[in-house]
N, C-alpha and C positions, 0 to 999 in steps of 0.2 A: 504494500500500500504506500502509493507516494506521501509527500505531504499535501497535494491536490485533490487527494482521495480519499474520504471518509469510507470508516465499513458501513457499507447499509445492508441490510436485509430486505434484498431484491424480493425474496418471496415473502416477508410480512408484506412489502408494501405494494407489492400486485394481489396481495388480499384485499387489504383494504381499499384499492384503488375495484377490484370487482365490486366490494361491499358498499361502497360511498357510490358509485358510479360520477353523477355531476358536481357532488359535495368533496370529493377529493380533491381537487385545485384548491379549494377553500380550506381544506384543513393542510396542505403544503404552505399557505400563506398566512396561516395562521399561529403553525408552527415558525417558520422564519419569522416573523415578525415577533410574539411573543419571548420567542429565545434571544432574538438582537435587544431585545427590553430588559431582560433579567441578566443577560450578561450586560449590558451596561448600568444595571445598576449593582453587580458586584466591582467593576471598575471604580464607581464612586465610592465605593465600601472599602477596597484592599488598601487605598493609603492609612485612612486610619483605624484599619485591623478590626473594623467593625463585624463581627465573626457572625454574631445573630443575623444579617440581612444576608451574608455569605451564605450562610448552613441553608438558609430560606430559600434564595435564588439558586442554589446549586441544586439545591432537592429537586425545585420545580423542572430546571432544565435537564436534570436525570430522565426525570419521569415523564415527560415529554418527548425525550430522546427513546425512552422506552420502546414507548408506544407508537413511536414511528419505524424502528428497528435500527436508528444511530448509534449505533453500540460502541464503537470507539469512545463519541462521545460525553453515551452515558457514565463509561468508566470513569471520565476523566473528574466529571462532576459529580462524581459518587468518591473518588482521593478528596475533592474538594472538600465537601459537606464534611467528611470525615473528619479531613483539619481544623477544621471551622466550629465543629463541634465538642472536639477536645482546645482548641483554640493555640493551636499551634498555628503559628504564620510564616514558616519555613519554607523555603520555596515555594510559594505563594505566587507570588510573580509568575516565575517560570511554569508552572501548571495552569496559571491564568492564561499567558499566552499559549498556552499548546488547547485551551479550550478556545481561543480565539479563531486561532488555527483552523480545528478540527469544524466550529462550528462554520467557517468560512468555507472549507472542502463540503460540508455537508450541507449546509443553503444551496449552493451551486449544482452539487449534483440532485435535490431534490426539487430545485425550480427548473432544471433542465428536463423535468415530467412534465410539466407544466405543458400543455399547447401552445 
């Protein structure tokens, strides 16, 4: 997997793309938009190690990433939540950015379904 590539789960999301049928564009841009919301607002949270809005925002964008089949970068926001939780802010940064990343590979390949 490059770093332009997120893992998706091609066959969760030609399920749910049979099951939604014309509702599926709408939940791809529901998902990018909400996730570019929650990660920017863990961006405004990581300088001052505000952990509570961290452990919040990471869960959401976990679970999200779930349910789409973004598994890369549920992972990454499930280390998040983790730290955030016990309130460790240790590479923080650097797991931030690889969620920026990951979610950047994965909007792209998930609005390239889009028509």
């Amino acid at each position: 997997m490059s770093q332009s590539e997120a893992d998706l789960d091609m066959v969760m999301l030609e399920g749910l793309k049979k099951l939604l049928a014309d509702k599926f564009d709408e939940l791809i841009t529901t998902f990018n938009s909400d996730c570019a919301a929650r990660i920017g607002r863990i961006a405004d949270a990581l300088p001052d190690q505000n952990f509570t809005v961290i452990c919040h925002e990471a869960h959401g964008v976990k679970g999200s990433c779930r349910n789409m089949g973004v598994n890369s970068l549920a992972e990454l926001c499930d280390k998040m939540e983790s730290k955030a939780r016990v309130q460790d802010g240790s590479d923080m940064e650097q797991l931030f950015a690889a969620i920026e990343q990951q979610f950047a590979a994965a909007s792209n390949q998930l609005s390239s379904l889009l028509p």
